[in-house]
One Martini backbone bead per residue (centre of mass of N, CA, C, O) as a GRO file, in nm:
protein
  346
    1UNK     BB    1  -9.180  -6.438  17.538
    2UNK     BB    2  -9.300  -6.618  17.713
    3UNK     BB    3  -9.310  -6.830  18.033
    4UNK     BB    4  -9.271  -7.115  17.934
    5UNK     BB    5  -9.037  -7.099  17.764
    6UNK     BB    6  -8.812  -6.948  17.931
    7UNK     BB    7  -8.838  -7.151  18.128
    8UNK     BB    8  -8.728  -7.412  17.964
    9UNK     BB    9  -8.444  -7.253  17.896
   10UNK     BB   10  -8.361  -7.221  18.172
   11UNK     BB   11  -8.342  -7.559  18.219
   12UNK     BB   12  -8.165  -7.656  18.011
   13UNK     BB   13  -7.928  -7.462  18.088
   14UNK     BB   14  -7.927  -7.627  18.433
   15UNK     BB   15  -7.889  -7.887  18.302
   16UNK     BB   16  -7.638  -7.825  17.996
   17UNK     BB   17  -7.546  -7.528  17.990
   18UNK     BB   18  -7.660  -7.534  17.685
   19UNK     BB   19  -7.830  -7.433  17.358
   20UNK     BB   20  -7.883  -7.533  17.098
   21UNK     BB   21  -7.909  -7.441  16.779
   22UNK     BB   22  -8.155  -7.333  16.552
   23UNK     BB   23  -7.953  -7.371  16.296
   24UNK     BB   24  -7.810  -7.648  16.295
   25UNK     BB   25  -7.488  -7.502  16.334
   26UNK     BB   26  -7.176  -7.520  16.437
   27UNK     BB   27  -6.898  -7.453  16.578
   28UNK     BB   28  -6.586  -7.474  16.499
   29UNK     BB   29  -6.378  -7.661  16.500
   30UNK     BB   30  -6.126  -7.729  16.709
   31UNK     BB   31  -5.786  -7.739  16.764
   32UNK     BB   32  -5.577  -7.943  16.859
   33UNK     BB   33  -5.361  -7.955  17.104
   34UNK     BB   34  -5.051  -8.029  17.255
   35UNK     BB   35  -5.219  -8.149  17.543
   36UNK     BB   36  -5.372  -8.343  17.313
   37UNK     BB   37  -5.151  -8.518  17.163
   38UNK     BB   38  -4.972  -8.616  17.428
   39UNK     BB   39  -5.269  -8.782  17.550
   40UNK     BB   40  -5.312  -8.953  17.286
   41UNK     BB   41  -5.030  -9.088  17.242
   42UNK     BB   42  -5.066  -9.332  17.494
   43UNK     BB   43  -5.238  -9.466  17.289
   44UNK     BB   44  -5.141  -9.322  17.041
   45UNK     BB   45  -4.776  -9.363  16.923
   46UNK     BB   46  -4.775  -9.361  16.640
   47UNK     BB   47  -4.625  -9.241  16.358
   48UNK     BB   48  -4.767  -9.025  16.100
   49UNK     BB   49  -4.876  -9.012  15.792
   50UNK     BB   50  -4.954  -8.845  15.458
   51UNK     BB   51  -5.063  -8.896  15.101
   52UNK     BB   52  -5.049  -8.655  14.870
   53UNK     BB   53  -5.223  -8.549  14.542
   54UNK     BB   54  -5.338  -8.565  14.254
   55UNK     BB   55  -5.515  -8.778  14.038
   56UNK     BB   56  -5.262  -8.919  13.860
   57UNK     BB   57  -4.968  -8.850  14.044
   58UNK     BB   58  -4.876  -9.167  14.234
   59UNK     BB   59  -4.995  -9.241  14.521
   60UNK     BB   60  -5.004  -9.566  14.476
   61UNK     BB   61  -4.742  -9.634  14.447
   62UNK     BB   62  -4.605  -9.457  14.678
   63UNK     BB   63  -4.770  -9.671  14.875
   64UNK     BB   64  -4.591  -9.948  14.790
   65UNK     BB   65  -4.340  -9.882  14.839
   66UNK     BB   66  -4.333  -9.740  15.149
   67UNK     BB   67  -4.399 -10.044  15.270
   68UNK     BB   68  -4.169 -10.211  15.209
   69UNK     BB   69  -4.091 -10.145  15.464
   70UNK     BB   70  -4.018 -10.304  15.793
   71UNK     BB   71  -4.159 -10.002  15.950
   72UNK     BB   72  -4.376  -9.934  15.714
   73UNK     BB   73  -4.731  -9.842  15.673
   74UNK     BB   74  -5.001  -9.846  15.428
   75UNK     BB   75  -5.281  -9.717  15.320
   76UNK     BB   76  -5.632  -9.609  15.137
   77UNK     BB   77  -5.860  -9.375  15.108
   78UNK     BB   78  -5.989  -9.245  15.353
   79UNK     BB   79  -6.043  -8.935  15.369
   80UNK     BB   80  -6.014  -8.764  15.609
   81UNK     BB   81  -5.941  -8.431  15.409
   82UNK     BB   82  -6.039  -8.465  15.101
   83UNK     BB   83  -6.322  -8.629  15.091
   84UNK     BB   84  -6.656  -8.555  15.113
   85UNK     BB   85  -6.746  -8.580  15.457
   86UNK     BB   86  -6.515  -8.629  15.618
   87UNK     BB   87  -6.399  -8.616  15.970
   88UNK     BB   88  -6.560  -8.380  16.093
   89UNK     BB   89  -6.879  -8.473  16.016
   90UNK     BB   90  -6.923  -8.633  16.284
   91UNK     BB   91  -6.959  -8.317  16.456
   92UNK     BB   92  -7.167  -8.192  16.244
   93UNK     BB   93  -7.342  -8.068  16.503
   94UNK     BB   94  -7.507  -7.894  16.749
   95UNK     BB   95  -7.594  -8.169  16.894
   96UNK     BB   96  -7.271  -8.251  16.940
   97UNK     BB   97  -7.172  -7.965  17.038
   98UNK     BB   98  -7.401  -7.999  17.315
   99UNK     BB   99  -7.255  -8.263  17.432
  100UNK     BB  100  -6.921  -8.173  17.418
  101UNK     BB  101  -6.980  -7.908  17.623
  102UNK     BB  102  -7.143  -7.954  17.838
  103UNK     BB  103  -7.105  -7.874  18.212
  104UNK     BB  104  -7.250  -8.178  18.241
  105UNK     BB  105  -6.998  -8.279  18.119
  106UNK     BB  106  -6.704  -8.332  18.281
  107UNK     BB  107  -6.511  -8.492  18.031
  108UNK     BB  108  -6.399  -8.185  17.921
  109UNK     BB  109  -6.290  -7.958  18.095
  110UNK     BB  110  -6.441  -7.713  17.933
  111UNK     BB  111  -6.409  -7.853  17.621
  112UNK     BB  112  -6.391  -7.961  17.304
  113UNK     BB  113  -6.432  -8.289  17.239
  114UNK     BB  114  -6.387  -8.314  16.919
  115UNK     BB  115  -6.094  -8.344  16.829
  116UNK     BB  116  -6.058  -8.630  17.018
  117UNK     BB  117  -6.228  -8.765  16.823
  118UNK     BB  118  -6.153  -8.738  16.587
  119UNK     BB  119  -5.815  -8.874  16.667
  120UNK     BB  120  -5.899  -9.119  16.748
  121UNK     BB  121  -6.035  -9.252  16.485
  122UNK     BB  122  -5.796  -9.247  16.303
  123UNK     BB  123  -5.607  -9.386  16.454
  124UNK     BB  124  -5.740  -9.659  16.507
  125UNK     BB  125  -5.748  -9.718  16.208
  126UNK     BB  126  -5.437  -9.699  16.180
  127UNK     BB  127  -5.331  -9.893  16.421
  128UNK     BB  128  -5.495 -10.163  16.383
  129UNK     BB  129  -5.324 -10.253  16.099
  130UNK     BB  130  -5.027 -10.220  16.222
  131UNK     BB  131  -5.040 -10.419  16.407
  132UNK     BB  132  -5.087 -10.651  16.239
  133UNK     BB  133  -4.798 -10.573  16.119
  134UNK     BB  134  -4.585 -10.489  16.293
  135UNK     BB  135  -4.590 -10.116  16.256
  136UNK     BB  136  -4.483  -9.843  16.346
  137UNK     BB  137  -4.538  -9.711  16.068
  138UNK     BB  138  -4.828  -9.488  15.964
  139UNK     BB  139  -5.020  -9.440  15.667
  140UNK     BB  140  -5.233  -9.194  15.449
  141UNK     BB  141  -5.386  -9.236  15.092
  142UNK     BB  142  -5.510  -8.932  14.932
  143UNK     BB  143  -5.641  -8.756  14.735
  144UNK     BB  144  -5.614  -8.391  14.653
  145UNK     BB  145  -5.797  -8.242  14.440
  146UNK     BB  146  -6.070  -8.043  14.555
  147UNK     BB  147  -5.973  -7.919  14.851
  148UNK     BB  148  -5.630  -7.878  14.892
  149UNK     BB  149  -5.580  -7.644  15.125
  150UNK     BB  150  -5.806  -7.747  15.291
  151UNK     BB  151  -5.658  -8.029  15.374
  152UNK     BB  152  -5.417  -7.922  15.527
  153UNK     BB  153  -5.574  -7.798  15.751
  154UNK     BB  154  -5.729  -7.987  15.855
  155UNK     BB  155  -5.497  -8.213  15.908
  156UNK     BB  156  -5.352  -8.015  16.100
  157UNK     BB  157  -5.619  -7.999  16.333
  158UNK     BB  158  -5.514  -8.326  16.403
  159UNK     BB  159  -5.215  -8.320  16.272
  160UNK     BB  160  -4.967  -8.163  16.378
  161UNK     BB  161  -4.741  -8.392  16.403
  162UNK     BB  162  -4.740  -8.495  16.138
  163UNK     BB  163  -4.652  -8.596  15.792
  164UNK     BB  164  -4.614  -8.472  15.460
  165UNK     BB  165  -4.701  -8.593  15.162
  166UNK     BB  166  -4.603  -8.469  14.828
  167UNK     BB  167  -4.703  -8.565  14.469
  168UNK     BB  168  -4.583  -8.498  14.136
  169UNK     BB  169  -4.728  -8.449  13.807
  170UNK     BB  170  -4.735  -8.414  13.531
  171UNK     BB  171  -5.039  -8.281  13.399
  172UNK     BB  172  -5.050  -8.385  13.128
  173UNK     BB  173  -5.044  -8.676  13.203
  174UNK     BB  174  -5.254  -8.664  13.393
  175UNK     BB  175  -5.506  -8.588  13.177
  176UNK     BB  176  -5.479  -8.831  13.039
  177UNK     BB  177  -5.494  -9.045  13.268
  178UNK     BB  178  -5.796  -8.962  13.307
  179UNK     BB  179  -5.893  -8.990  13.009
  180UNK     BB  180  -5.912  -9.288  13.031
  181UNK     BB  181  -6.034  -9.370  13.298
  182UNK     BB  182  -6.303  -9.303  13.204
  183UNK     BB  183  -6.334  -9.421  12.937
  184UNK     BB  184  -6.286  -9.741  13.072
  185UNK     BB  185  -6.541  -9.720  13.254
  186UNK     BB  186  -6.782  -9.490  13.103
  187UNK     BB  187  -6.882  -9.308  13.306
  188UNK     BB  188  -7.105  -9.059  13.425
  189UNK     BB  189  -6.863  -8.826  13.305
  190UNK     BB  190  -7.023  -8.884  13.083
  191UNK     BB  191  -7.077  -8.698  12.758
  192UNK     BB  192  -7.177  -8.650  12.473
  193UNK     BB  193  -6.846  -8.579  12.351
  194UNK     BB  194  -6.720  -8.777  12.491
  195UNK     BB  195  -6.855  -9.032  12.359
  196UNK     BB  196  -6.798  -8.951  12.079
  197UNK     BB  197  -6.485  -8.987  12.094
  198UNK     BB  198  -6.485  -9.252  12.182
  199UNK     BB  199  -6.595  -9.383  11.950
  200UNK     BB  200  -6.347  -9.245  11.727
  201UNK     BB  201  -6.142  -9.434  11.876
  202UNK     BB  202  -6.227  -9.668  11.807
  203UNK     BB  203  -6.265  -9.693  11.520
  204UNK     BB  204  -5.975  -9.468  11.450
  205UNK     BB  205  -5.686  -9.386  11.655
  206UNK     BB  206  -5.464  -9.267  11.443
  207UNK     BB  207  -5.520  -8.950  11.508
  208UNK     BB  208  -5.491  -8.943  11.827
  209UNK     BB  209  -5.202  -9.059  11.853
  210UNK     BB  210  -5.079  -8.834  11.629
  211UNK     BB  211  -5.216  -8.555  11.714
  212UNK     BB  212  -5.497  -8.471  11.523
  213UNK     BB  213  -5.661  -8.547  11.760
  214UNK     BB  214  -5.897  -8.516  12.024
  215UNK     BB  215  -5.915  -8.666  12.358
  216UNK     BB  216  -6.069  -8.352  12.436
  217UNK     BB  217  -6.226  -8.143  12.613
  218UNK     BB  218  -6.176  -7.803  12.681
  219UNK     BB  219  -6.284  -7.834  12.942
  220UNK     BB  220  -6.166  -8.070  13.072
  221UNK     BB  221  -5.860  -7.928  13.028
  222UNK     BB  222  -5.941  -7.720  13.224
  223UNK     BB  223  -6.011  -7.856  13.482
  224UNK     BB  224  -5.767  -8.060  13.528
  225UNK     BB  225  -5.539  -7.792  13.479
  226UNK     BB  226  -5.643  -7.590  13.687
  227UNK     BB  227  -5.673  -7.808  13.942
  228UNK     BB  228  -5.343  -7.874  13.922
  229UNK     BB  229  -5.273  -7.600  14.003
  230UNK     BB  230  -5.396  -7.572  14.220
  231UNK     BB  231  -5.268  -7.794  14.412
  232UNK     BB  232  -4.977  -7.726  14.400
  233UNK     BB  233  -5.024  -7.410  14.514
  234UNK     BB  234  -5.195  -7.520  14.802
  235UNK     BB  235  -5.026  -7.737  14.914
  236UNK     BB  236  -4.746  -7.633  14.915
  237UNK     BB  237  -4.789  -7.341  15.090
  238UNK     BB  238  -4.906  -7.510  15.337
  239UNK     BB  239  -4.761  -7.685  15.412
  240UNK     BB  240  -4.504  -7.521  15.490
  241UNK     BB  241  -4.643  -7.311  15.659
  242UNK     BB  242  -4.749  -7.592  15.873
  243UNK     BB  243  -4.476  -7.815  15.862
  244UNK     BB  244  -4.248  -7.760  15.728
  245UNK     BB  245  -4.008  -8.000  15.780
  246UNK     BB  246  -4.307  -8.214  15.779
  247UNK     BB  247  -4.260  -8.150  15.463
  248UNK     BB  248  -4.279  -8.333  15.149
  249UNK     BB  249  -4.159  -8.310  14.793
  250UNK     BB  250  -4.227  -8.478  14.513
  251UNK     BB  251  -4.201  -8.649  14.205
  252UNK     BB  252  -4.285  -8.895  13.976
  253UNK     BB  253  -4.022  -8.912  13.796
  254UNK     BB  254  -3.809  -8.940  13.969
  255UNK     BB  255  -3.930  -9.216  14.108
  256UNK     BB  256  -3.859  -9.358  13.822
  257UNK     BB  257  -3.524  -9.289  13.777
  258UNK     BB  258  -3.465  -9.285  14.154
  259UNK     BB  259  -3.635  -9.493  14.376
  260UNK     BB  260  -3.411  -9.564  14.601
  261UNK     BB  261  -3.355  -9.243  14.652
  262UNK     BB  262  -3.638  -9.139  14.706
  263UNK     BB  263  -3.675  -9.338  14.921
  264UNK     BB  264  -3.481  -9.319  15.130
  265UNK     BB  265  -3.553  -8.993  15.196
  266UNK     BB  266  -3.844  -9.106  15.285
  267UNK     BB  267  -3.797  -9.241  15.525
  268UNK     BB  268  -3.583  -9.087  15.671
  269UNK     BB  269  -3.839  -8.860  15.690
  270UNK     BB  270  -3.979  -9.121  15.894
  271UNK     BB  271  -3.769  -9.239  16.096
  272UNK     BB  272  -3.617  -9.469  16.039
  273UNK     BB  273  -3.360  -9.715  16.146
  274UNK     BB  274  -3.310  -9.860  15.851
  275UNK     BB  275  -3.161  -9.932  15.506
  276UNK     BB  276  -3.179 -10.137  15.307
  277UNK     BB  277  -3.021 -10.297  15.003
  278UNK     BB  278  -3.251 -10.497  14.934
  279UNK     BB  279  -3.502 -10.247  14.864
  280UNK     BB  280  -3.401 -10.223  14.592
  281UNK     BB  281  -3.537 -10.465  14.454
  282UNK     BB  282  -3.827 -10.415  14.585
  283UNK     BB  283  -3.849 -10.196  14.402
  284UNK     BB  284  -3.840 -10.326  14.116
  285UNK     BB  285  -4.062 -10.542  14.146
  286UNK     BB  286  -4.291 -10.352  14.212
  287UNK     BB  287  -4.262 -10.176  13.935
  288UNK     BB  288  -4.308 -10.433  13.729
  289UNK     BB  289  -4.589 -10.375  13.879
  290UNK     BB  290  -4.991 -10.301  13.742
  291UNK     BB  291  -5.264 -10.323  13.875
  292UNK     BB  292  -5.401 -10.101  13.659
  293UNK     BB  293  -5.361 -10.202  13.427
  294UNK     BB  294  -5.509 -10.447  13.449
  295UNK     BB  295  -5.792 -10.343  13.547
  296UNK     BB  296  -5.843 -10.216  13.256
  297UNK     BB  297  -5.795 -10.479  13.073
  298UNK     BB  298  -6.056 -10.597  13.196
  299UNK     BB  299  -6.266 -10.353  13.191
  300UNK     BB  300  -6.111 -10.208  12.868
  301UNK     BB  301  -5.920 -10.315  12.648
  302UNK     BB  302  -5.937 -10.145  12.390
  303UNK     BB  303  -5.823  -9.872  12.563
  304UNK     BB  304  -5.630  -9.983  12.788
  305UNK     BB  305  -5.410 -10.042  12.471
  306UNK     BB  306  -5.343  -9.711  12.420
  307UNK     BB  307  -5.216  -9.678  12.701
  308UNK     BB  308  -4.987  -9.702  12.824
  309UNK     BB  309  -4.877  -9.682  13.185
  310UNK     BB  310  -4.711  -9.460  13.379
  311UNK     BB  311  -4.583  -9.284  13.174
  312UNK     BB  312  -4.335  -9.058  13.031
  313UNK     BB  313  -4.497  -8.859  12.789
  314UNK     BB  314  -4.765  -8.917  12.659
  315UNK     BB  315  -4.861  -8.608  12.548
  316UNK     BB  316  -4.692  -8.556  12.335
  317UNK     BB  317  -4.850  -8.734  12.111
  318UNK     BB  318  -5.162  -8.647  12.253
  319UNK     BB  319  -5.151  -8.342  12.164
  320UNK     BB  320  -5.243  -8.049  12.022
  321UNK     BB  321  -5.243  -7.728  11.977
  322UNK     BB  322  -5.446  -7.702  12.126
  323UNK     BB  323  -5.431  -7.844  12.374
  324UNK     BB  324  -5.175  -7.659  12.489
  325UNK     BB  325  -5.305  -7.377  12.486
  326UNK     BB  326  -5.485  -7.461  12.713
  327UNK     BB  327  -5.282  -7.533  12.906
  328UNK     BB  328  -5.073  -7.291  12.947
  329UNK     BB  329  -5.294  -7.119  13.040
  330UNK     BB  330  -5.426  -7.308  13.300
  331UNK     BB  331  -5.086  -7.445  13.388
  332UNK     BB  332  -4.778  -7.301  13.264
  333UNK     BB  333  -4.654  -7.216  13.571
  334UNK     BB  334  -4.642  -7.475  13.671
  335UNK     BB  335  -4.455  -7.613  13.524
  336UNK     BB  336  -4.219  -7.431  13.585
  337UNK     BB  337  -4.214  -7.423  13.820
  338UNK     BB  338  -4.167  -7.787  13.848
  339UNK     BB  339  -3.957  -7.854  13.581
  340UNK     BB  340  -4.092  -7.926  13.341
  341UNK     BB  341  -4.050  -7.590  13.202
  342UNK     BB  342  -3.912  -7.306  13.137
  343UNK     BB  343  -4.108  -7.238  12.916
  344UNK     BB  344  -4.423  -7.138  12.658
  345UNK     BB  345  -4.203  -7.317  12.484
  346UNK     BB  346  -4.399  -7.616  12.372
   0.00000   0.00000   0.00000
């Protein structure tokens, strides 16, 4: 190393007190501490939630019900834990953390102030629309499918006092359910043979309806009974380990079952102070309508009038016996945890 180099690098240390990363890469976010959780409360109050799940696993729906309370707002998609490239982006880079961390600048007290960035950027997205509807509680819902346990770790380091909701669909409806909005998009995620497949269910759909043709490809249903089975297991050990009593879960059956009953315990444990009788009727009429099946029925009218949408067991009729078996394979043992089915004989 040169003279005229090594000056250049000790006047950098003495005046930004260190050097960022020549391979542009930073140190780990460190996580919120509860002194600085503390202290961002005062600015920003309000309780916050989060509504995690597999994509198509009611997810929207649970998020129309819980806002209904006129104590508690949410809104969706905001993908801050969930979707790449994520809420910790913002300051994914080492000079994001030689600017925070450098100790010519007083405001850190020593610390990076990377959490605090974090932490400020999501309050203010969701408590100025909760502020703007006149309501203490805020949450955003936002589907868990592809980084799992891993966004439940990220949203811990940011909300460690927040709670999470986290909502379970049977896999085989989900895989339906995801099979068929592909189908109606015609999305770029279709390939050669599912192109075939749904052309031949437009042609003559009664083989596909009376489960003797198959409306998945072998992959497509790995995929995504794979990833459901992996979403159970790691969003349910990680929430459970790190949120403890502030994680909650329950089934989308259950809430089309007993509605009332299943927000009612959502509520309480989101910490209302009243939960109205009349709340019961709301809850009947938004169950009522359909935004998603509306969306679908304009967007690809032949296609989403072959499946009911929202309903419990669209599966049983539409899964052939290969179907089954490679469903079983990766994904029968998370059935059974979640009291889908008893045993491997189904």
């Amino acid at each position: 190393m040169n003279f005229v180099h090594r000056l250049r690098l000790a006047l950098q240390i003495l005046l930004k007190g260190q050097v960022a990363s020549s391979q542009g890469r930073r140190s780990p976010v460190p996580a919120i501490t509860a002194e600085e959780v503390v202290e961002i409360k005062q600015f920003f109050s309000r309780p916050k939630f989060f509504i995690f799940g597999h994509a198509r696993s009611g997810t929207t729906l649970l998020m129309r019900l819980m806002r209904l309370h006129p104590q508690v707002h949410c809104n969706y998609q905001a993908h801050f834990f969930t979707r790449r490239p994520l809420l910790k982006s913002l300051v994914d880079s080492a000079e994001i953390e030689e600017w925070l961390t450098r100790k010519s600048n007083r405001w850190n007290c020593g610390r990076d102030l990377s959490p605090i960035v974090l932490r400020a950027v999501a309050d203010m997205i969701l408590e100025r629309e909760a502020a703007r509807a006149g309501k203490p509680i805020v949450g955003d819902k936002s589907p868990s499918s592809t980084i799992h346990g891993q966004a439940v770790r990220d949203l811990y380091d940011v909300y460690p006092d927040a709670r999470l909701v986290y909502i379970v669909r049977d896999g085989r409806d989900v895989a339906v359910s995801e099979r068929f909005r592909n189908f109606v998009e015609e999305s770029r995620f279709l390939n050669a043979e599912d192109r075939r497949i749904l052309a031949e269910l437009r042609r003559d759909a009664a083989p596909f309806r009376q489960g003797r043709r198959s409306i998945f490809t072998e992959a497509f249903l790995r995929r995504v009974g794979g990833g459901w089975a992996t979403n159970l297991s790691e969003v349910e050990a990680e929430g459970r380990r790190l949120f403890g009593d502030r994680f909650f879960s329950l089934r989308y059956e259950d809430v089309l079952r007993e509605p009332f009953e299943q927000l009612s315990r959502l509520w309480a444990f989101l910490g209302v102070d009243h939960i109205a009788d009349s709340l019961a009727q709301a809850i009947q009429e938004e169950l009522a309508s359909n935004p998603d099946e509306e969306w679908q029925e304009r967007r690809n009218s032949d296609i989403a009038s072959f499946l009911p949408k929202g309903q419990v067991g669209n599966w049983q009729r539409l899964f052939t016996e290969r179907d089954r078996e490679v469903f079983k394979a990766v994904a029968g043992q998370a059935l059974i945890r979640w009291g889908y089915e008893s045993s491997l004989d189904w």
